[in-house]
C-alpha positions in Angstrom: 0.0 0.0 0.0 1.4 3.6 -0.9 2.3 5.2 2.2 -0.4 8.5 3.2 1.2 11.2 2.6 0.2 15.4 3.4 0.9 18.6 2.1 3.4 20.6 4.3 0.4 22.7 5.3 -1.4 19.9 6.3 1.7 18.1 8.1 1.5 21.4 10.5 -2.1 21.8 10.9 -2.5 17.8 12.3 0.8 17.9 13.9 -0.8 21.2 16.2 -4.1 18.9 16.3 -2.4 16.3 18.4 0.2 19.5 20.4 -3.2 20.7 21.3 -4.7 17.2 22.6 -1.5 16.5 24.4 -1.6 19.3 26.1 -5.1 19.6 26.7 -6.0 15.8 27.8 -2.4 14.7 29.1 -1.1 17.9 30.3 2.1 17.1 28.1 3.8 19.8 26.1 4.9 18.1 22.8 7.1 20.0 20.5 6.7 20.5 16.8 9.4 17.7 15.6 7.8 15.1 18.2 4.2 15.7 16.6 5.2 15.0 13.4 7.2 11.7 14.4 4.2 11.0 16.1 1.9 11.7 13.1 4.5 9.3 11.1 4.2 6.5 13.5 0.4 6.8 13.5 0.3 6.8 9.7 2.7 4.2 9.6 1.4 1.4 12.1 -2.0 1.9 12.4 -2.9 4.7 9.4 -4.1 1.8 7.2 -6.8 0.9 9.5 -8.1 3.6 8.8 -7.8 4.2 5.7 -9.2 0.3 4.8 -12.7 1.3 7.2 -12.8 4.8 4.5 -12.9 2.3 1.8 -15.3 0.0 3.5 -17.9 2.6 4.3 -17.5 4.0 0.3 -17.9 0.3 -1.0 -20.9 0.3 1.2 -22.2 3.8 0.3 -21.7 2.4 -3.5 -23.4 -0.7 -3.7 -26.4 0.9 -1.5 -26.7 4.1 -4.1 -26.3 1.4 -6.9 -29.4 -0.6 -5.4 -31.5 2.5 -4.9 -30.8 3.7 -8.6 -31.6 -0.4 -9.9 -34.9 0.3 -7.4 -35.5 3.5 -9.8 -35.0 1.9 -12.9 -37.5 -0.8 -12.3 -39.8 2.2 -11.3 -39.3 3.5 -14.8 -40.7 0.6 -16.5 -43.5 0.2 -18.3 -46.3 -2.5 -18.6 -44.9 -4.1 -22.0 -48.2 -4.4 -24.6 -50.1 -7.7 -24.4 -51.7 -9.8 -27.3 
């Protein structure tokens, strides 16, 4: 699996994310650097978790708008002409 990957912009905004939670839940000061090796880990070990529930919930989302639009073509048919 290609590894997740963010924007540098991104990279900074998570990386305060989880400064913010440490700080706030654990009353831990974590520094820029350890935020992003942290963000790395997480990506790394247990990112594709994640990532393989995403693609479970949009194969699910799929195959239920797929059902609803087979559900509206059989709605669209008509009576075929009898003899």
């Amino acid at each position: 699996m290609k590894p997740i990957e963010f924007s540098r912009e991104e990279r900074v905004a998570i990386a305060a994310k989880l400064r913010d939670y440490f700080a706030r839940e654990l009353d831990q000061e974590l520094g820029q650097l350890p935020a992003e090796m942290l963000l790395d880990f997480i990506g790394k070990e247990i990112g594709g978790a994640f990532y393989n529930r995403g693609v479970h919930d949009a194969q699910q989302l799929v195959q239920q708008k797929a059902e609803d639009i087979v559900e509206a073509l059989y709605g669209l048919e008509r009576a075929a002409p009898t003899r």
